[in-house]
C-alpha positions as CSV (number, residue, x, y, z in Angstrom):
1,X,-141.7,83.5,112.2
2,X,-139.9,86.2,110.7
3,X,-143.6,87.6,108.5
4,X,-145.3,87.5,111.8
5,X,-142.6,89.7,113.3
6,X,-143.0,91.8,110.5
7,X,-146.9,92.2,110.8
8,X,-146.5,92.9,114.5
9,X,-144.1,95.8,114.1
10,X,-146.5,97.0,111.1
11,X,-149.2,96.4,113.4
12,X,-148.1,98.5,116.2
13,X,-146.0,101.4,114.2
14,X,-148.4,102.2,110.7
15,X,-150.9,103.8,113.7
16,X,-148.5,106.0,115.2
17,X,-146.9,106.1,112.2
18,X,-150.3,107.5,110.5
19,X,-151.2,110.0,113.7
20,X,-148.2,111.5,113.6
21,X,-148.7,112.3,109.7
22,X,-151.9,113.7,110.4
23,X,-151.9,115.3,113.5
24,X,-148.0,116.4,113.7
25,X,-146.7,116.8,110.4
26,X,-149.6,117.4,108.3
27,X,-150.4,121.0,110.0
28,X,-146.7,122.1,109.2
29,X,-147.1,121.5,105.5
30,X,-150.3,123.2,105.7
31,X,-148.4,126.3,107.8
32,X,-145.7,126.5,105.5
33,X,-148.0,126.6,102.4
34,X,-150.3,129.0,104.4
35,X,-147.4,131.2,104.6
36,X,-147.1,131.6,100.6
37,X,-150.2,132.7,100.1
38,X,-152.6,135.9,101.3
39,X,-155.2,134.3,102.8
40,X,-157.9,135.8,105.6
41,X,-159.0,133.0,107.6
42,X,-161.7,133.3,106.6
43,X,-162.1,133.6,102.5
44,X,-163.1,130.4,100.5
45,X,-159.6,130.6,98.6
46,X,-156.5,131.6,99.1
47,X,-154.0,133.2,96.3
48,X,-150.3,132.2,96.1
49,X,-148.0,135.3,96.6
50,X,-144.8,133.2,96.7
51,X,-142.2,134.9,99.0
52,X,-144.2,138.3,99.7
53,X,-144.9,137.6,103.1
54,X,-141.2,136.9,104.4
55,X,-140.3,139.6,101.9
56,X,-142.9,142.0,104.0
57,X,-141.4,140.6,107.2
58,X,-137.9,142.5,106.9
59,X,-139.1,145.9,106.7
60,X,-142.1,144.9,109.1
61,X,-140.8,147.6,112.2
62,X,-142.8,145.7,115.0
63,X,-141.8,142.4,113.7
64,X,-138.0,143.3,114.0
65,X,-138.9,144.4,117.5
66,X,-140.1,140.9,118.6
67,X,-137.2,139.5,117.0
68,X,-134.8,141.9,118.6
69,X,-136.9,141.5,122.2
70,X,-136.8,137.4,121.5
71,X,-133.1,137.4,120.6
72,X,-132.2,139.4,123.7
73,X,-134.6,136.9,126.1
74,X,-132.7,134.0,124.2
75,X,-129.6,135.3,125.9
76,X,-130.4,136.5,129.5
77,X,-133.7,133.8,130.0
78,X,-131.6,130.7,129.7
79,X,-128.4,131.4,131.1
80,X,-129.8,133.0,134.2
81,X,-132.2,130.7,134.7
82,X,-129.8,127.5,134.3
83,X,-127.3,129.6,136.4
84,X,-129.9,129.9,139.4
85,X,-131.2,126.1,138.8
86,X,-127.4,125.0,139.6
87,X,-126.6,126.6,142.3
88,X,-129.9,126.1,143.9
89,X,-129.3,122.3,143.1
90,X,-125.4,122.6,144.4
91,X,-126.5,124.1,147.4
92,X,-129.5,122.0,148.4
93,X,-127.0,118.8,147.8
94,X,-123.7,119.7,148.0
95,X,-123.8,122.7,150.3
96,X,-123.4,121.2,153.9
97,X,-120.2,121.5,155.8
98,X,-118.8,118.5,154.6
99,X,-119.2,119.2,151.1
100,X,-121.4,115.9,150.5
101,X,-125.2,116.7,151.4
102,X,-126.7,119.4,151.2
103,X,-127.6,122.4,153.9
104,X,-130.4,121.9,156.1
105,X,-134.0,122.1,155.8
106,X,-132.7,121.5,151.9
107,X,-136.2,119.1,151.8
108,X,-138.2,122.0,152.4
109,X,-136.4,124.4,150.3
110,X,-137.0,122.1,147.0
111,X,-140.9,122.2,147.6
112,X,-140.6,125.7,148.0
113,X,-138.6,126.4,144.8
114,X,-140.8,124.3,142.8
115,X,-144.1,125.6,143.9
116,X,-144.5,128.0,140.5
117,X,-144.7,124.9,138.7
118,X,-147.8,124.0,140.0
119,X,-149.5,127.1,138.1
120,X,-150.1,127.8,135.0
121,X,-148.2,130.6,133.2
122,X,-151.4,132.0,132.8
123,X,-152.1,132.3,136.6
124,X,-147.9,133.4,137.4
125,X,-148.5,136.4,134.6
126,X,-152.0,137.5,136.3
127,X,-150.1,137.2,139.6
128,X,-147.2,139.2,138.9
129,X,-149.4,142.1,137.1
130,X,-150.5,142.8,140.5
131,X,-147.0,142.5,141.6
132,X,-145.5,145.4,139.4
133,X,-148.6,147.1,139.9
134,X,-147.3,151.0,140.5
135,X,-149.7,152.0,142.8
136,X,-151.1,149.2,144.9
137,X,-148.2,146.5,143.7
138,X,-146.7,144.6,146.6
139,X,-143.3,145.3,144.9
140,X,-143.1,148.9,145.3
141,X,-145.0,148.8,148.8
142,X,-142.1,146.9,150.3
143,X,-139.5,149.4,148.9
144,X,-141.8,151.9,149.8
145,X,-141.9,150.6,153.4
146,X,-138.4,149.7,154.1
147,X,-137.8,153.5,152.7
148,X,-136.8,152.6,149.1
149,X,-139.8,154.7,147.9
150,X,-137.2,156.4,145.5
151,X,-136.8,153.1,143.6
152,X,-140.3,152.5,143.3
153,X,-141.2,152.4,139.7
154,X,-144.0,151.5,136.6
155,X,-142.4,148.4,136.3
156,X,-144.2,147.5,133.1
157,X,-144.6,150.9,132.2
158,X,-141.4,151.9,131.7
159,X,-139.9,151.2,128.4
160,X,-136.5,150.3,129.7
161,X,-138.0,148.1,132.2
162,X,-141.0,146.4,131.3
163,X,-138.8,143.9,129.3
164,X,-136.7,142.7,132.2
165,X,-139.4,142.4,134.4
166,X,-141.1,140.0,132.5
167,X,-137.7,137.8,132.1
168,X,-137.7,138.1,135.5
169,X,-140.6,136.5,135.8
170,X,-140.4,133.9,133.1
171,X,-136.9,133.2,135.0
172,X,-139.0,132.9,138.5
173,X,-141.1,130.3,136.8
174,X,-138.6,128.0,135.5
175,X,-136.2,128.2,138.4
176,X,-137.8,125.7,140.7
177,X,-138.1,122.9,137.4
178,X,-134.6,123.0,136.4
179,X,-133.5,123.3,140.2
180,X,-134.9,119.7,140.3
181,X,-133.8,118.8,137.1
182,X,-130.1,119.4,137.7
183,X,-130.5,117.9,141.5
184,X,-131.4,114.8,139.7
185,X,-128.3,114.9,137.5
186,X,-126.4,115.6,140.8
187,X,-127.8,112.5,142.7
188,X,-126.4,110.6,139.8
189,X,-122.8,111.8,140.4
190,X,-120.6,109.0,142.8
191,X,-120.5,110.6,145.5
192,X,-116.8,109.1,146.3
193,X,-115.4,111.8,143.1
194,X,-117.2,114.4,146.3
195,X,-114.9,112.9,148.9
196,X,-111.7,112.4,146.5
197,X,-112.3,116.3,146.0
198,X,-112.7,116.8,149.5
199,X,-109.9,114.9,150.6
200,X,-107.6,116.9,147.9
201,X,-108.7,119.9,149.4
202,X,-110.6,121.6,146.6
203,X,-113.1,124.5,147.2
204,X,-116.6,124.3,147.0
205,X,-116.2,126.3,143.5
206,X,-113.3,123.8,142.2
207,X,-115.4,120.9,143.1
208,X,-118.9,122.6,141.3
209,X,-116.1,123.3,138.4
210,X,-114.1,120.2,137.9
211,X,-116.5,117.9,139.2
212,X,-120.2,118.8,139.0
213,X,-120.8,120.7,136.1
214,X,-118.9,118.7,133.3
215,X,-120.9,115.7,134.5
216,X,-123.8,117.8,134.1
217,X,-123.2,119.0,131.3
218,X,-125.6,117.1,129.3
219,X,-128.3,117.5,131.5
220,X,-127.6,121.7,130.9
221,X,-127.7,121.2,127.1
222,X,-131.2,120.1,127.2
223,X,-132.3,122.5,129.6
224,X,-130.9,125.7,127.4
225,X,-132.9,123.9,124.6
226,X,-135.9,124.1,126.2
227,X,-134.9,127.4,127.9
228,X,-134.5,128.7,124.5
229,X,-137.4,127.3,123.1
230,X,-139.4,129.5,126.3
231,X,-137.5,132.1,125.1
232,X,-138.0,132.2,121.6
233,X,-141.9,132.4,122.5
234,X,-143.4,134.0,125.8
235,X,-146.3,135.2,124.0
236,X,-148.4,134.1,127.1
237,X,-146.9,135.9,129.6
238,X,-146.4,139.2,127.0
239,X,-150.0,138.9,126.7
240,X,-151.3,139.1,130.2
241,X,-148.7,141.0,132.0
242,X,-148.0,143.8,128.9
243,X,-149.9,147.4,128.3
244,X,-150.9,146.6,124.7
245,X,-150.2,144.3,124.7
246,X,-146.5,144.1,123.7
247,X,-145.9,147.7,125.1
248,X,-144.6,150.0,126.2
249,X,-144.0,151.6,122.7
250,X,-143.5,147.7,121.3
251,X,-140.8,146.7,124.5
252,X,-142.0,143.9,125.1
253,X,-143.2,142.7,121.4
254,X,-142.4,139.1,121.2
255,X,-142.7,137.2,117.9
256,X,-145.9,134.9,119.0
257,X,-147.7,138.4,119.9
258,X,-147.2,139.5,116.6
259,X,-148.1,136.4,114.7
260,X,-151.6,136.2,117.0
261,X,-152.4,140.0,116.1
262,X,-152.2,139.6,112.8
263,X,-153.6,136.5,112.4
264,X,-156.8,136.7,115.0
265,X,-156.8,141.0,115.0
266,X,-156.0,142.1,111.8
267,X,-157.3,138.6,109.7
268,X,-153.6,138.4,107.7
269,X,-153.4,134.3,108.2
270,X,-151.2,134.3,105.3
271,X,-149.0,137.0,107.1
272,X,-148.8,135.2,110.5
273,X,-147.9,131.6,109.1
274,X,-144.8,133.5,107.3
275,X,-144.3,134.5,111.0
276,X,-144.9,131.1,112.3
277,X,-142.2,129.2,109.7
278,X,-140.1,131.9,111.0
279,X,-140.1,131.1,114.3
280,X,-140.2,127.7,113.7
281,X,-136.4,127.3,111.8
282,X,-135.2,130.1,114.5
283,X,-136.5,127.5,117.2
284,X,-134.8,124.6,115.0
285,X,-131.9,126.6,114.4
286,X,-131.2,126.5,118.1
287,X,-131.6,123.3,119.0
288,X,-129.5,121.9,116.3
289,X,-127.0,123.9,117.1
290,X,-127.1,123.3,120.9
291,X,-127.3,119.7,120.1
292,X,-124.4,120.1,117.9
293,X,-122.1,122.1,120.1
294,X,-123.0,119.4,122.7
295,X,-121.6,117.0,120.4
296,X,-118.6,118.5,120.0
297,X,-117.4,119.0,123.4
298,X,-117.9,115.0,124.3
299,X,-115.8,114.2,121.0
300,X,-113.1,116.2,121.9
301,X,-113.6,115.2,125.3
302,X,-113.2,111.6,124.5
Protein backbone atom coordinates (compact mmCIF):
# COMPACT_ATOMS: atom_id res chain seq x y z
CA UNK A 1 0.00 0.00 0.00
CA UNK A 2 2.38 2.22 1.22
CA UNK A 3 4.94 1.56 -2.46
CA UNK A 4 1.88 2.34 -4.38
CA UNK A 5 1.44 5.62 -2.56
CA UNK A 6 4.87 6.25 -3.15
CA UNK A 7 4.75 5.62 -7.03
CA UNK A 8 1.63 7.85 -7.18
CA UNK A 9 3.20 10.86 -5.55
CA UNK A 10 6.44 10.09 -7.92
CA UNK A 11 4.05 9.74 -10.64
CA UNK A 12 2.34 13.01 -10.38
CA UNK A 13 5.39 15.27 -8.90
CA UNK A 14 8.85 13.93 -11.03
CA UNK A 15 6.76 15.88 -14.12
CA UNK A 16 6.38 19.03 -12.55
CA UNK A 17 9.18 18.39 -10.71
CA UNK A 18 11.22 17.99 -14.15
CA UNK A 19 9.29 21.28 -16.04
CA UNK A 20 10.00 23.30 -13.44
CA UNK A 21 13.95 22.30 -13.74
CA UNK A 22 13.86 22.93 -17.28
CA UNK A 23 11.68 25.58 -17.99
CA UNK A 24 11.95 27.73 -14.54
CA UNK A 25 15.20 27.09 -13.03
CA UNK A 26 17.32 26.03 -15.81
CA UNK A 27 17.20 29.63 -17.63
CA UNK A 28 18.40 31.25 -14.32
CA UNK A 29 21.57 29.13 -14.09
CA UNK A 30 22.03 29.88 -17.71
CA UNK A 31 21.40 33.96 -16.83
CA UNK A 32 23.66 33.96 -14.03
CA UNK A 33 26.47 32.15 -16.02
CA UNK A 34 25.65 34.42 -19.06
CA UNK A 35 26.41 37.22 -16.77
CA UNK A 36 30.16 36.03 -16.19
CA UNK A 37 31.02 36.00 -19.47
CA UNK A 38 31.24 38.59 -22.69
CA UNK A 39 29.13 37.08 -24.87
CA UNK A 40 27.16 38.76 -28.11
CA UNK A 41 24.24 36.81 -28.75
CA UNK A 42 25.22 35.96 -31.32
CA UNK A 43 29.06 34.49 -31.37
CA UNK A 44 29.57 30.59 -31.25
CA UNK A 45 31.40 30.94 -27.82
CA UNK A 46 31.38 32.92 -25.10
CA UNK A 47 34.61 33.86 -22.87
CA UNK A 48 34.42 33.89 -18.98
CA UNK A 49 35.34 37.48 -17.67
CA UNK A 50 34.39 36.48 -14.03
CA UNK A 51 33.04 39.59 -12.17
CA UNK A 52 33.82 42.36 -15.04
CA UNK A 53 30.42 42.91 -15.87
CA UNK A 54 29.03 43.80 -12.30
CA UNK A 55 32.35 45.47 -11.81
CA UNK A 56 31.39 47.63 -15.09
CA UNK A 57 27.94 48.11 -13.61
CA UNK A 58 29.02 50.60 -10.72
CA UNK A 59 30.58 53.15 -12.69
CA UNK A 60 27.94 52.45 -15.60
CA UNK A 61 26.19 56.37 -15.36
CA UNK A 62 22.85 55.29 -17.01
CA UNK A 63 22.72 52.13 -15.10
CA UNK A 64 22.85 54.12 -11.72
CA UNK A 65 20.10 56.25 -13.19
CA UNK A 66 17.71 53.22 -13.63
CA UNK A 67 18.58 52.21 -10.26
CA UNK A 68 18.14 55.61 -8.72
CA UNK A 69 14.72 56.07 -10.99
CA UNK A 70 13.63 52.30 -9.83
CA UNK A 71 14.53 52.92 -6.14
CA UNK A 72 12.49 56.09 -6.17
CA UNK A 73 9.31 54.23 -8.05
CA UNK A 74 9.85 51.44 -5.24
CA UNK A 75 8.89 54.13 -2.82
CA UNK A 76 6.03 56.36 -4.27
CA UNK A 77 4.41 53.32 -6.75
CA UNK A 78 3.53 51.03 -3.89
CA UNK A 79 2.58 53.10 -1.13
CA UNK A 80 0.37 55.30 -3.23
CA UNK A 81 -1.12 52.86 -5.01
CA UNK A 82 -2.01 50.59 -1.91
CA UNK A 83 -3.01 53.87 -0.21
CA UNK A 84 -5.61 54.67 -3.09
CA UNK A 85 -6.68 50.78 -3.31
CA UNK A 86 -7.81 51.16 0.58
CA UNK A 87 -9.64 53.86 0.68
CA UNK A 88 -11.27 53.15 -2.51
CA UNK A 89 -12.08 49.66 -0.95
CA UNK A 90 -13.13 51.44 2.62
CA UNK A 91 -15.27 53.72 0.88
CA UNK A 92 -17.12 51.44 -1.51
CA UNK A 93 -17.81 49.11 1.73
CA UNK A 94 -17.56 50.88 4.66
CA UNK A 95 -18.46 54.33 3.57
CA UNK A 96 -22.33 54.55 4.02
CA UNK A 97 -23.90 56.52 6.80
CA UNK A 98 -24.01 53.70 8.98
CA UNK A 99 -20.57 52.83 8.76
CA UNK A 100 -21.35 49.16 7.59
CA UNK A 101 -21.96 49.17 3.60
CA UNK A 102 -20.71 51.11 1.54
CA UNK A 103 -21.86 54.52 -0.40
CA UNK A 104 -24.15 54.17 -3.19
CA UNK A 105 -23.87 53.28 -6.65
CA UNK A 106 -20.51 51.53 -4.90
CA UNK A 107 -21.47 48.42 -7.61
CA UNK A 108 -20.88 50.73 -10.33
CA UNK A 109 -17.97 52.44 -9.02
CA UNK A 110 -15.90 48.92 -8.65
CA UNK A 111 -16.42 48.19 -12.52
CA UNK A 112 -15.37 51.51 -13.16
CA UNK A 113 -12.16 51.40 -11.13
CA UNK A 114 -11.25 48.14 -12.48
CA UNK A 115 -11.72 48.83 -16.11
CA UNK A 116 -7.69 49.46 -16.75
CA UNK A 117 -7.32 46.03 -16.00
CA UNK A 118 -8.90 44.86 -18.83
CA UNK A 119 -5.91 46.41 -21.06
CA UNK A 120 -2.83 45.61 -21.59
CA UNK A 121 0.07 47.87 -20.25
CA UNK A 122 0.93 48.08 -23.67
CA UNK A 123 -2.45 49.61 -24.77
CA UNK A 124 -2.65 52.05 -21.12
CA UNK A 125 1.07 53.41 -22.14
CA UNK A 126 -0.07 54.10 -25.97
CA UNK A 127 -3.18 55.66 -24.37
CA UNK A 128 -1.65 57.91 -21.96
CA UNK A 129 1.12 59.17 -24.68
CA UNK A 130 -1.65 60.86 -26.31
CA UNK A 131 -2.74 61.97 -22.96
CA UNK A 132 0.47 64.03 -21.96
CA UNK A 133 0.65 64.91 -25.46
CA UNK A 134 1.73 68.95 -25.23
CA UNK A 135 -0.02 70.03 -28.04
CA UNK A 136 -3.00 68.04 -28.88
CA UNK A 137 -3.02 65.95 -25.28
CA UNK A 138 -6.42 65.89 -23.63
CA UNK A 139 -4.54 66.76 -20.44
CA UNK A 140 -3.45 70.04 -21.16
CA UNK A 141 -6.67 70.82 -23.28
CA UNK A 142 -8.79 70.59 -20.20
CA UNK A 143 -6.47 72.90 -18.16
CA UNK A 144 -6.32 74.88 -21.06
CA UNK A 145 -10.13 75.12 -21.22
CA UNK A 146 -11.08 75.62 -17.69
CA UNK A 147 -8.21 78.54 -17.94
CA UNK A 148 -5.25 76.56 -16.35
CA UNK A 149 -3.32 77.12 -19.70
CA UNK A 150 -0.42 78.33 -17.35
CA UNK A 151 -0.12 74.82 -15.96
CA UNK A 152 -0.06 73.25 -19.14
CA UNK A 153 3.11 71.43 -19.67
CA UNK A 154 5.58 68.68 -21.83
CA UNK A 155 4.61 66.25 -19.44
CA UNK A 156 7.10 63.69 -20.64
CA UNK A 157 9.33 66.16 -21.84
CA UNK A 158 10.21 67.80 -18.97
CA UNK A 159 12.93 66.23 -17.03
CA UNK A 160 11.45 66.89 -13.66
CA UNK A 161 8.24 65.56 -14.76
CA UNK A 162 8.28 62.87 -17.16
CA UNK A 163 9.18 60.47 -14.21
CA UNK A 164 6.06 61.17 -12.08
CA UNK A 165 3.95 61.06 -14.92
CA UNK A 166 4.64 57.75 -15.69
CA UNK A 167 4.18 56.59 -11.87
CA UNK A 168 1.15 58.21 -12.29
CA UNK A 169 0.15 56.09 -14.66
CA UNK A 170 1.63 52.85 -13.55
CA UNK A 171 -0.40 53.91 -10.23
CA UNK A 172 -3.77 54.52 -12.51
CA UNK A 173 -3.29 50.96 -13.67
CA UNK A 174 -3.05 49.09 -10.52
CA UNK A 175 -5.55 51.07 -8.60
CA UNK A 176 -8.67 49.32 -9.72
CA UNK A 177 -6.82 45.49 -8.97
CA UNK A 178 -5.86 46.16 -5.49
CA UNK A 179 -9.13 48.18 -4.96
CA UNK A 180 -10.78 44.74 -5.40
CA UNK A 181 -8.18 43.02 -3.83
CA UNK A 182 -8.40 44.72 -0.46
CA UNK A 183 -12.56 44.83 -0.80
CA UNK A 184 -12.17 41.19 -0.70
CA UNK A 185 -10.08 41.20 2.51
CA UNK A 186 -12.75 43.67 3.82
CA UNK A 187 -15.82 41.29 3.06
CA UNK A 188 -13.91 38.88 5.18
CA UNK A 189 -13.91 41.09 8.22
CA UNK A 190 -17.23 40.21 10.85
CA UNK A 191 -19.03 42.76 10.30
CA UNK A 192 -20.29 42.72 14.12
CA UNK A 193 -16.29 44.22 15.07
CA UNK A 194 -18.16 47.31 12.42
CA UNK A 195 -21.04 47.62 14.70
CA UNK A 196 -19.07 47.13 18.14
CA UNK A 197 -17.00 50.18 16.71
CA UNK A 198 -19.98 51.93 15.82
CA UNK A 199 -21.70 51.41 18.91
CA UNK A 200 -18.38 52.75 20.86
CA UNK A 201 -18.61 55.66 18.90
CA UNK A 202 -15.39 55.53 16.89
CA UNK A 203 -14.78 57.59 13.74
CA UNK A 204 -14.69 56.38 10.36
CA UNK A 205 -10.73 56.86 10.60
CA UNK A 206 -10.50 55.00 14.21
CA UNK A 207 -12.52 52.19 12.85
CA UNK A 208 -10.18 52.02 9.20
CA UNK A 209 -7.27 52.26 11.97
CA UNK A 210 -8.04 49.84 14.78
CA UNK A 211 -10.21 47.70 12.94
CA UNK A 212 -9.67 47.39 9.10
CA UNK A 213 -6.29 47.78 8.38
CA UNK A 214 -4.53 45.41 11.00
CA UNK A 215 -6.94 42.72 9.70
CA UNK A 216 -5.69 43.56 6.38
CA UNK A 217 -2.69 43.69 6.96
CA UNK A 218 -1.60 40.60 5.30
CA UNK A 219 -3.49 41.09 2.37
CA UNK A 220 -1.26 44.75 2.03
CA UNK A 221 1.99 42.75 2.47
CA UNK A 222 1.43 40.82 -0.66
CA UNK A 223 0.21 43.66 -2.53
CA UNK A 224 3.53 45.95 -1.79
CA UNK A 225 5.33 42.75 -2.98
CA UNK A 226 3.88 42.68 -6.04
CA UNK A 227 3.74 46.57 -6.14
CA UNK A 228 7.39 46.45 -5.73
CA UNK A 229 8.08 43.89 -7.99
CA UNK A 230 6.04 46.53 -10.77
CA UNK A 231 8.18 48.89 -9.51
CA UNK A 232 11.37 47.40 -9.70
CA UNK A 233 10.65 46.86 -13.56
CA UNK A 234 8.22 49.23 -15.73
CA UNK A 235 10.33 48.72 -18.61
CA UNK A 236 6.99 48.43 -20.75
CA UNK A 237 5.47 51.44 -20.01
CA UNK A 238 9.26 53.44 -20.06
CA UNK A 239 9.31 52.07 -23.44
CA UNK A 240 6.23 53.26 -25.11
CA UNK A 241 5.32 56.32 -23.27
CA UNK A 242 9.35 57.78 -23.00
CA UNK A 243 11.35 60.17 -25.67
CA UNK A 244 14.24 57.76 -26.00
CA UNK A 245 13.34 55.92 -24.75
CA UNK A 246 14.28 56.40 -21.05
CA UNK A 247 14.46 60.23 -21.57
CA UNK A 248 14.42 62.99 -20.99
CA UNK A 249 18.28 63.20 -20.51
CA UNK A 250 17.96 59.34 -18.85
CA UNK A 251 14.64 60.49 -16.29
CA UNK A 252 12.96 57.94 -16.84
CA UNK A 253 15.78 55.14 -17.33
CA UNK A 254 14.52 52.05 -15.63
CA UNK A 255 16.78 49.03 -15.07
CA UNK A 256 14.76 46.56 -17.72
CA UNK A 257 15.37 49.52 -20.41
CA UNK A 258 18.87 49.31 -19.84
CA UNK A 259 19.27 45.60 -19.79
CA UNK A 260 17.06 45.35 -23.32
CA UNK A 261 19.41 48.15 -25.00
CA UNK A 262 22.27 46.53 -24.36
CA UNK A 263 21.31 43.30 -24.84
CA UNK A 264 18.99 43.56 -28.30
CA UNK A 265 20.74 47.35 -29.35
CA UNK A 266 24.16 47.26 -28.57
CA UNK A 267 24.58 43.05 -28.71
CA UNK A 268 26.37 43.05 -24.91
CA UNK A 269 24.26 39.72 -23.74
CA UNK A 270 26.95 39.20 -21.34
CA UNK A 271 26.47 42.85 -20.03
CA UNK A 272 22.62 42.64 -19.70
CA UNK A 273 22.45 39.21 -17.86
CA UNK A 274 24.85 40.98 -15.13
CA UNK A 275 21.88 43.50 -15.24
CA UNK A 276 19.29 40.85 -15.08
CA UNK A 277 20.95 38.91 -11.75
CA UNK A 278 20.91 42.36 -10.55
CA UNK A 279 17.56 43.02 -10.73
CA UNK A 280 16.70 39.75 -9.89
CA UNK A 281 18.30 39.62 -5.98
CA UNK A 282 17.06 43.49 -5.72
CA UNK A 283 13.46 41.92 -6.63
CA UNK A 284 14.37 38.97 -4.06
CA UNK A 285 15.80 41.30 -1.64
CA UNK A 286 12.36 42.83 -1.39
CA UNK A 287 10.20 40.35 -1.06
CA UNK A 288 12.13 38.62 1.63
CA UNK A 289 12.22 41.34 3.43
CA UNK A 290 8.57 42.32 3.17
CA UNK A 291 7.81 38.79 3.97
CA UNK A 292 10.01 39.03 6.84
CA UNK A 293 8.83 42.30 8.35
CA UNK A 294 5.33 40.71 7.93
CA UNK A 295 6.47 38.05 10.06
CA UNK A 296 7.52 40.07 12.63
CA UNK A 297 4.62 42.14 13.29
CA UNK A 298 2.18 38.88 13.71
CA UNK A 299 4.86 37.45 16.24
CA UNK A 300 4.94 40.25 18.33
CA UNK A 301 1.44 40.62 17.69
CA UNK A 302 0.64 37.24 19.16
Amino acid sequence: MKHGRLRFLLGALVPALVLHVVFVLSPYAQAFYLSLTDWTGVAGEAHYVGAGNYARLGGDSLFLDAVRNNAVMLVVVPIVTIALGLFLASMLHLGGRDGRSGIAGSKVYQIVYFFPQLLSLVIIAVLWSFIYNPNTGLLNGVLRGVGLGSLARSWLGDPDLALPAVMAVLVWSSAGFYMVLFSAAIDAIPKELFEAALLDGASGWATFRRVTLPLVRDTVQVGFVYLGITALDGFAVVQVMTAGPGGPDGATEVIGLSLYRNAFTYGKFGYASAMGVALFFATLTLAVLALRAGRKERVELA
